[in-house]
C-alpha positions as CSV (number, residue, x, y, z in Angstrom):
1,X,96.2,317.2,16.2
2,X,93.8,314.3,16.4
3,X,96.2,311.0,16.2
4,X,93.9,309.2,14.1
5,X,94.4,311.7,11.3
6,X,98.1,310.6,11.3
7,X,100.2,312.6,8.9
8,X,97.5,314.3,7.2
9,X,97.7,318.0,7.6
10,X,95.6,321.4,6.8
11,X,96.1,322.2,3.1
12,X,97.3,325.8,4.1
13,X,100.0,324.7,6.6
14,X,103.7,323.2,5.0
15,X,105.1,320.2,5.7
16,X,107.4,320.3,9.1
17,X,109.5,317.2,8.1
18,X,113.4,317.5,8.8
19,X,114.6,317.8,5.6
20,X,118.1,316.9,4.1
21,X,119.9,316.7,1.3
22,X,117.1,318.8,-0.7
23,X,117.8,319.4,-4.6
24,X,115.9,321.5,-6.6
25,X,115.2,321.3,-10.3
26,X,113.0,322.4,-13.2
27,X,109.4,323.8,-11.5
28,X,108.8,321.0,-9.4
29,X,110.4,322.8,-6.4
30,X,112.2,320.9,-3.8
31,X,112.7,317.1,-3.2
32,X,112.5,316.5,0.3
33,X,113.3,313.3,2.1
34,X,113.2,312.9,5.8
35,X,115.7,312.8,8.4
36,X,115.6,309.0,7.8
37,X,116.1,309.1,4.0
38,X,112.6,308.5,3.2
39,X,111.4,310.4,0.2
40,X,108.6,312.9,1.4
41,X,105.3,312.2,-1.8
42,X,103.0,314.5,-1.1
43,X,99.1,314.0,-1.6
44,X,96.3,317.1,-2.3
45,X,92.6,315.7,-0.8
46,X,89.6,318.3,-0.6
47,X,88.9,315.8,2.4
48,X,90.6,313.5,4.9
49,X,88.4,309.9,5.0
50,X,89.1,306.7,6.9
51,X,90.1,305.9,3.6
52,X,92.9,308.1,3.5
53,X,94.4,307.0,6.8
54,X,94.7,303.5,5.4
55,X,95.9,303.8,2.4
56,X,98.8,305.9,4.4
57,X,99.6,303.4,6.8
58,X,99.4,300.1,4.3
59,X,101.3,302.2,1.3
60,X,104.0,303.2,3.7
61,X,104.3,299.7,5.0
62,X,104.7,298.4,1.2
63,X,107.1,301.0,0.7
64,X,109.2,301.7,3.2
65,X,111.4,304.6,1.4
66,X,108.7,306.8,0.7
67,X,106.6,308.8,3.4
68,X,103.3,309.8,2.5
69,X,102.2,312.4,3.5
70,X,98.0,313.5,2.6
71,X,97.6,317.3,2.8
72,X,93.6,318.3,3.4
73,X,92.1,321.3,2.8
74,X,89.2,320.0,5.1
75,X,89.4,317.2,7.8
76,X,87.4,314.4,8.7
77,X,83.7,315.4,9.8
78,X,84.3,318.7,9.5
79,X,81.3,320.4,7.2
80,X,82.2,321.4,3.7
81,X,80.5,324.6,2.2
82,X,79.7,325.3,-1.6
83,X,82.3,327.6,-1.0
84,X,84.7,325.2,0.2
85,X,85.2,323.6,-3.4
86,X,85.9,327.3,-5.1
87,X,88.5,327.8,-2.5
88,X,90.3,324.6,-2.8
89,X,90.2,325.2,-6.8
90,X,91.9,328.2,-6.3
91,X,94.8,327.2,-4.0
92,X,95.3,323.9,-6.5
93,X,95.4,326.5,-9.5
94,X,98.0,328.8,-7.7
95,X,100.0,325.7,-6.5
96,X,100.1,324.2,-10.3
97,X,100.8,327.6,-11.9
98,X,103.5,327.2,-9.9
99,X,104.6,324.5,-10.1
100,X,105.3,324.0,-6.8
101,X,102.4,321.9,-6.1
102,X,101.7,318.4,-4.2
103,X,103.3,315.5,-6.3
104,X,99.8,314.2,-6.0
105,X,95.9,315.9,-6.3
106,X,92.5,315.1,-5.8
107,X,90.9,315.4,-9.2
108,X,87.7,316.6,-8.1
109,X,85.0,317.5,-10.9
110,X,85.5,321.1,-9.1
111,X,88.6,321.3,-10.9
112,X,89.2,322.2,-14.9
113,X,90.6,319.0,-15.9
114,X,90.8,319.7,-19.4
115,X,92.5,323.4,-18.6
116,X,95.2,321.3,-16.5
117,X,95.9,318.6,-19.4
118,X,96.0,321.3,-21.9
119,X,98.5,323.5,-19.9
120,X,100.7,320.4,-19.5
121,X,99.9,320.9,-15.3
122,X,99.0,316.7,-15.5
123,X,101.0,313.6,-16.1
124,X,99.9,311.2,-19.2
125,X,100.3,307.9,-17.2
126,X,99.5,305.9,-20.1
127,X,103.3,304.6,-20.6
128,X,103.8,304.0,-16.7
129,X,100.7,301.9,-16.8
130,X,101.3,299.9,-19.9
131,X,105.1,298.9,-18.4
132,X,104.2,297.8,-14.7
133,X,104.2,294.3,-14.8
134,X,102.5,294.2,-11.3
135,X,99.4,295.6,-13.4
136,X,97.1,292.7,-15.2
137,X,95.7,295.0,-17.4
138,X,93.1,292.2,-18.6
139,X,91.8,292.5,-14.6
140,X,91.2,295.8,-14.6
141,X,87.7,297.6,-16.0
142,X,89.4,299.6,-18.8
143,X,85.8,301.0,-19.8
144,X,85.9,302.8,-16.7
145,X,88.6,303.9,-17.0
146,X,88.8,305.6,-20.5
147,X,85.6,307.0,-19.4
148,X,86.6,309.3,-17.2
149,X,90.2,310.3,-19.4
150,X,89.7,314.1,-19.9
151,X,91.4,314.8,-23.3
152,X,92.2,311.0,-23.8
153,X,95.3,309.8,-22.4
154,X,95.6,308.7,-19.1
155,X,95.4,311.8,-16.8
156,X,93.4,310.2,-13.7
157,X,93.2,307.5,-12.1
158,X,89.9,306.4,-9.5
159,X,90.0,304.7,-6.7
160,X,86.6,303.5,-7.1
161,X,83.2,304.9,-8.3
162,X,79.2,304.2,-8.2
163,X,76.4,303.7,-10.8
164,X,73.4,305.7,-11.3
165,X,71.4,303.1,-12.9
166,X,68.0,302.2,-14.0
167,X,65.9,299.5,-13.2
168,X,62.5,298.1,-14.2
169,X,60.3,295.8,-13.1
170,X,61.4,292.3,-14.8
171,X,57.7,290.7,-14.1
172,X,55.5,293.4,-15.6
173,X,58.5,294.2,-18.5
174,X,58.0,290.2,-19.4
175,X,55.7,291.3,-22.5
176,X,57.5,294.8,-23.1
177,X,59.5,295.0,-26.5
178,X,62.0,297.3,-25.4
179,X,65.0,297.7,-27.4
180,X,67.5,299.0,-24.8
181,X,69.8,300.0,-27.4
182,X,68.0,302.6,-29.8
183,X,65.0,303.4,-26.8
184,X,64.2,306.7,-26.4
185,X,62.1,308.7,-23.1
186,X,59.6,308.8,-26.3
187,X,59.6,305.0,-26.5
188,X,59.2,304.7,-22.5
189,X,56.0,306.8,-23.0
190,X,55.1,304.3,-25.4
191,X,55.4,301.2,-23.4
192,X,54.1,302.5,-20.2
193,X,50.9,303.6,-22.1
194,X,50.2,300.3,-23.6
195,X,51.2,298.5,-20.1
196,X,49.0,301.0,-18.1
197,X,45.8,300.7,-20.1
198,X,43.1,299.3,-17.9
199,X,45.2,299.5,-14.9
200,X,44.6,302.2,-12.6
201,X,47.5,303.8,-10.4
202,X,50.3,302.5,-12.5
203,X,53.1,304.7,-13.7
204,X,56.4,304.8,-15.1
205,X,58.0,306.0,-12.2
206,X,56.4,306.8,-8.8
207,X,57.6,309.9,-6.2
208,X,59.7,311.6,-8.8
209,X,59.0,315.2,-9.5
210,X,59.2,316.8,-12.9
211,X,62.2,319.0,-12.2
212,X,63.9,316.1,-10.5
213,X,63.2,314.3,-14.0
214,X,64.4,317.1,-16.1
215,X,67.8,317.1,-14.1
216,X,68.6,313.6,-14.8
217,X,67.7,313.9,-18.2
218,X,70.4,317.3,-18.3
219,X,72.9,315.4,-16.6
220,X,72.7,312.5,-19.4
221,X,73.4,314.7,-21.7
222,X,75.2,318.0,-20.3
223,X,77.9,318.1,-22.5
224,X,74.8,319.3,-25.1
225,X,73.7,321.9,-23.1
226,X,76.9,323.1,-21.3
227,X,80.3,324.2,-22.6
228,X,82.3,324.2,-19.8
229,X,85.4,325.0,-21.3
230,X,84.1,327.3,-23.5
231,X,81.9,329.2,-20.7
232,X,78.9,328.9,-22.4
233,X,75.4,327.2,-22.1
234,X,72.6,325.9,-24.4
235,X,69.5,325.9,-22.7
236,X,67.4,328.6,-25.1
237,X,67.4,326.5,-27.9
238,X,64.0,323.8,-29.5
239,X,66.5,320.7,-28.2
240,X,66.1,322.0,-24.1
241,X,62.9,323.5,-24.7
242,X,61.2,320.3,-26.3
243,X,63.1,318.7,-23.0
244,X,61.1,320.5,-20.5
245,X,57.5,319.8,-23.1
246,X,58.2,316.0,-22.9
247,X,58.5,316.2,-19.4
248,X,55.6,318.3,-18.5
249,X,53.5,315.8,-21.2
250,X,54.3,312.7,-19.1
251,X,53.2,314.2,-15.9
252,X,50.3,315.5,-17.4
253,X,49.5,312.7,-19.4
254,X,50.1,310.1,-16.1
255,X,52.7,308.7,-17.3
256,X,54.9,309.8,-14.4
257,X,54.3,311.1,-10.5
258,X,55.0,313.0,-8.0
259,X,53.5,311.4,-5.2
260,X,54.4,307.4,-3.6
261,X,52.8,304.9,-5.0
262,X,52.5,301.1,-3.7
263,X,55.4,298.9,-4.3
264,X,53.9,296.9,-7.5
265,X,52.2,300.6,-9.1
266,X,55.8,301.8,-11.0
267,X,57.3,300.1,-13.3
268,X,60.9,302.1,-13.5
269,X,63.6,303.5,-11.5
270,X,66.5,305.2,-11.2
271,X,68.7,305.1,-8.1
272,X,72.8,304.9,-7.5
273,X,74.9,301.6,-6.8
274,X,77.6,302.6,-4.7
275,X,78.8,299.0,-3.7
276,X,78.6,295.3,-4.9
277,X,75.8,295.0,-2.3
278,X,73.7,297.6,-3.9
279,X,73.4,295.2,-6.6
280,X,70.7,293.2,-4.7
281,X,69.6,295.9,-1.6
282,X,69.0,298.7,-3.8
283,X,67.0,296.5,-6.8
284,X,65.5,294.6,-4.5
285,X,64.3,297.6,-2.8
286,X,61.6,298.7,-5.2
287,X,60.9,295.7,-7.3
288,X,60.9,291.6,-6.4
289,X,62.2,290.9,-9.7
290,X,64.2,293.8,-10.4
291,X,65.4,294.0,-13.9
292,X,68.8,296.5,-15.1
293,X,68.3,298.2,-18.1
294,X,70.1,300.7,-19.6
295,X,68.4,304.1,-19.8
296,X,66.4,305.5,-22.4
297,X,68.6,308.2,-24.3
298,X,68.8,309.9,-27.8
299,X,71.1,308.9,-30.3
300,X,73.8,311.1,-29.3
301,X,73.6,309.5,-25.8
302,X,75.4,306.3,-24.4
303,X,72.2,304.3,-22.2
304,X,74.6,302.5,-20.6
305,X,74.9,303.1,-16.5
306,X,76.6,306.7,-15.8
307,X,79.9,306.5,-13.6
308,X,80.3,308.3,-10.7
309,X,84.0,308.2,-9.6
310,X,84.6,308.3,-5.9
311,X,87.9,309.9,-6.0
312,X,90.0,310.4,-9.1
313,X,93.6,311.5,-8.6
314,X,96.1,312.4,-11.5
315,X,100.1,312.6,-10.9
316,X,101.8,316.6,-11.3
317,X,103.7,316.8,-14.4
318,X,106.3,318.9,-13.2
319,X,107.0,316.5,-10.1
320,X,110.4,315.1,-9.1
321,X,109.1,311.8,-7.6
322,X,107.2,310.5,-10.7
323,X,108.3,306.8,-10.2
324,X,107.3,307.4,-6.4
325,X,103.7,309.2,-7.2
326,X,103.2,306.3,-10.1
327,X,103.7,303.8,-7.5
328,X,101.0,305.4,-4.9
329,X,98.5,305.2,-7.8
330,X,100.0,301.7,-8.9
331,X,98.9,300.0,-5.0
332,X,95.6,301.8,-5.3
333,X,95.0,299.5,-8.5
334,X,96.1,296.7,-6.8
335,X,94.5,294.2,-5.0
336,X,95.6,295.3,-1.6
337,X,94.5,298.6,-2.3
338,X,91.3,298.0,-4.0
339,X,90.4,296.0,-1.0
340,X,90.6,298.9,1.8
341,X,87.7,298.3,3.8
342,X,87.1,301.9,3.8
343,X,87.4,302.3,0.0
344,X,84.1,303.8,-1.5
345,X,82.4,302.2,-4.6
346,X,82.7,299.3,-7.0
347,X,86.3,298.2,-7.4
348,X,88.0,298.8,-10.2
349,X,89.1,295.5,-10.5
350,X,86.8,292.9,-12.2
351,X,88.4,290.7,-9.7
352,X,87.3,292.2,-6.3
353,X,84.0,292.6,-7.6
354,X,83.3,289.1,-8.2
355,X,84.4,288.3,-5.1
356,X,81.9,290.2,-3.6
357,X,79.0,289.6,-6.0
358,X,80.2,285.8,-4.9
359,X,79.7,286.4,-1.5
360,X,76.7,287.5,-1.6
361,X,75.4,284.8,-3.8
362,X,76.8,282.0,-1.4
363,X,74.9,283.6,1.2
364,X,71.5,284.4,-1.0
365,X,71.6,280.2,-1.8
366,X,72.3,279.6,2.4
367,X,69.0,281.5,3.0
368,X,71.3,284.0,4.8
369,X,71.6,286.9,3.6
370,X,69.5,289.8,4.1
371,X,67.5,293.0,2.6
372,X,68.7,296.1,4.4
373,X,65.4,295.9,5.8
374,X,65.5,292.6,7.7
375,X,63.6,290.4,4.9
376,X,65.0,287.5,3.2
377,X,65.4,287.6,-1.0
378,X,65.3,285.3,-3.7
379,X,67.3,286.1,-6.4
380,X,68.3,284.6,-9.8
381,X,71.5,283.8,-11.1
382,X,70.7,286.0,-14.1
383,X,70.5,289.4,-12.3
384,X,74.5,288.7,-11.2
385,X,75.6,288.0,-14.6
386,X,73.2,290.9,-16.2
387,X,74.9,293.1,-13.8
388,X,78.3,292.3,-14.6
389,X,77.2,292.5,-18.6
390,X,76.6,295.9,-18.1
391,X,79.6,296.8,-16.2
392,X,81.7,295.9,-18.8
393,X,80.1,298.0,-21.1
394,X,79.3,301.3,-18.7
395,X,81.0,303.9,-21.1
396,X,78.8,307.1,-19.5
397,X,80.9,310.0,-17.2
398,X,79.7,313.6,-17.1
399,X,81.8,316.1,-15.4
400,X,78.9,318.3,-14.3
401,X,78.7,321.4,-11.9
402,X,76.1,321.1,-8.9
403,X,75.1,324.7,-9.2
404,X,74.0,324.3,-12.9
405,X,71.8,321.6,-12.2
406,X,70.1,323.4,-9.6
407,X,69.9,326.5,-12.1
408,X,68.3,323.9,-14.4
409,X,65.9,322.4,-11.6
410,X,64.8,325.7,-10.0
411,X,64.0,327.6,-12.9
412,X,62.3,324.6,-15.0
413,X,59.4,324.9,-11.5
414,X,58.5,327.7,-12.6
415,X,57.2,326.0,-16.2
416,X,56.0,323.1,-14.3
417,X,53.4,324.9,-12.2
418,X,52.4,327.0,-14.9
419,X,53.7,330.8,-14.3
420,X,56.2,330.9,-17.4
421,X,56.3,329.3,-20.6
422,X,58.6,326.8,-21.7
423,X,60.8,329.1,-24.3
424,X,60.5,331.9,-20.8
425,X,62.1,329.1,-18.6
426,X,64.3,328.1,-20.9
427,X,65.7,331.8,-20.8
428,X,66.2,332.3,-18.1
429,X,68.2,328.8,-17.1
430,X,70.1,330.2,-20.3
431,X,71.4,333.6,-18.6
432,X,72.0,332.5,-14.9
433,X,74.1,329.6,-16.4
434,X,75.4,331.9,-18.5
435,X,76.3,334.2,-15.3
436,X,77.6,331.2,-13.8
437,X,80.2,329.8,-16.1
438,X,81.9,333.3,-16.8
439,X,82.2,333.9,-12.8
């Protein structure tokens, strides 16, 4: 086995540790410690990271009674398959029903979180939380957070996430009345029309497709359409029909396109944040005076940026090292552990954050730092503090399925180019997603 993996093993294959003294109580099968007395914690991960290996080494080194060890059902670099996800659902199913499972899993959105809390398979860490003084709960981005709680409570805990956000063009936007909180994609259509007229070649948004379009639009609102618990879908109803119209209208109407345009011919768009950085090289990108808004959305809908948790990992209920498995998740949210080098995503520590987004400022006022493309940037004061306005109000998560959306995307091509009608389309994203969720 590679050396750089460390202690992290194949899912399939048991721990070889020398265990002694092993008790065994209640359905949280055995308690293993080492030859050394160490307790043995034992971590579930669809996929060994860099990450991974340093959070092992630095959490054992905090804690030297407790020996990690991170069981993957795929290594580093090796390829993961669609199929991959359905398999490593099934072994974490069988291992909960169990209850002989790892002390500690991967949530990933491949998993039924809701099932697992209403079984009584997951930990409610909210007590543990609220009584570690090592915690400053006023640090920590409790939006995020509750966001991603399935069932309320607090079932999982992220060690970092993105943003899919959306960004205008702050210079042309100067004479837009857009009122981010109530705007609707109706209103956009609006404001690009009365921005657009007399200018040729200027759109909303620039090389974005129609289905990719109607995806995003799903995704912000997929809990409307899909009933994942329940196993059933919504798409053959006027609300997902009237979805596809709209979409189809702004194309056709030129609001929207399909093909590039020149940097200063779109006035919108959408991309994901996955660090502090991204903050500046991804706004910067598109626009010279980008400007974060929060997305147009209906009034059921939050407009604020959606989260996208890196890794999310909740505690077995039935485990005999709770205090132990509380304490792994305890030095992710520290400072230590929220500054892994190899930790993906904004922090979720306000903390951490700002000392990036400081960073970066310093060396944007030095004449220093640079686009990802080489060129220098000018940026305001404002965008930093917008940014972090925002992040304290981001309230959006959606645990979607990959395979739905690409039901949704697929099918709706066929409306777009003309061979089926909306209500036809609508059908027949209606029964394969049907098909899907009762698998």
């Amino acid at each position: 086995m590679n050396k750089k993996i460390g202690k992290t093993i194949i899912w399939a294959i048991m721990i070889s540790v020398v265990m002694t003294a092993c008790s065994t109580g209640g359905g949280g099968g055995e308690r293993a410690v080492t030859e050394d007395g160490k307790n043995v914690l034992r971590l579930s991960i669809m996929q060994s990271t860099p990450f991974y290996e340093a959070l092992e080494k630095k959490f054992e080194a905090r804690y030297t009674d407790i020996d990690l060890q991170i069981q993957a059902y795929k290594q580093a670099g090796e390829e993961v398959k669609f199929g991959d996800f359905e398999e490593y659902r099934k072994s974490m199913n069988t291992a909960l029903l169990s209850g002989k499972g790892s002390d500690i899993i991967e949530l990933t959105d491949d998993l039924p979180a809701d099932e697992y809390v209403e079984k009584g398979f997951l930990l409610n860490m909210e007590d543990l939380m609220k009584q570690d003084q090592t915690l400053m709960q006023d640090n920590i981005y409790m939006n995020v957070l509750k966001a991603i709680q399935p069932k309320g409570g607090t079932y999982a805990i992220p060690s970092g996430y993105y943003l899919r956000a959306f960004i205008g063009d702050g210079e042309l936007l100067k004479k837009a009345d857009i009122n981010e909180q109530t705007w609707t994609w109706q209103d956009l259509t609006g404001i690009v029309k009365q921005l657009t007229q007399g200018k040729g070649g200027l759109y909303a948004m620039a090389d974005y497709t129609p289905d990719m379009l109607t995806q995003e639009m799903t995704i912000d609102s997929y809990s409307q359409y899909v009933d994942k618990e329940g196993k059933k879908a919504k798409f053959d109803t006027p609300k997902f029909v009237a979805l596809l119209k709209q979409v189809k209208n702004m194309f056709d109407e030129g609001v929207m396109t399909a093909e590039p345009a020149e940097r200063d011919k779109q006035l919108f768009y959408s991309a994901v944040l996955r660090e502090p950085a991204d903050v500046i090289n991804v706004t910067h990108s598109v626009f010279d005076h980008p400007l974060l808004l929060q997305k147009p959305h209906s009034a059921e809908q939050s407009g604020s940026m959606r989260i996208i948790p890196s890794y999310k990992f909740a505690i077995q209920a039935k485990t005999l090292l709770q205090q132990e498995a509380w304490k792994l998740l305890s030095f992710i949210l520290s400072e230590e552990g929220q500054s892994i080098p190899d930790r993906e995503g904004f922090s979720l520590l306000k903390s951490v954050n700002e000392q990036k987004l400081d960073e970066i400022k310093q060396q944007i006022q030095a004449g220093t730092y640079q686009l990802l493309d080489g060129k220098s940037v000018q940026v305001e004061d404002e965008e930093f503090t917008r940014f972090t306005q925002l992040l304290d109000r981001v309230d959006h998560y959606s645990i979607i399925d990959g395979q739905v959306i690409a039901i949704v995307g697929g099918e709706a091509l066929a409306y777009f180019s003309g061979q089926k009608s909306a209500e036809e389309a609508a059908g027949l994203i209606q029964n394969r997603t049907t098909l899907f969720l009762n698998e």
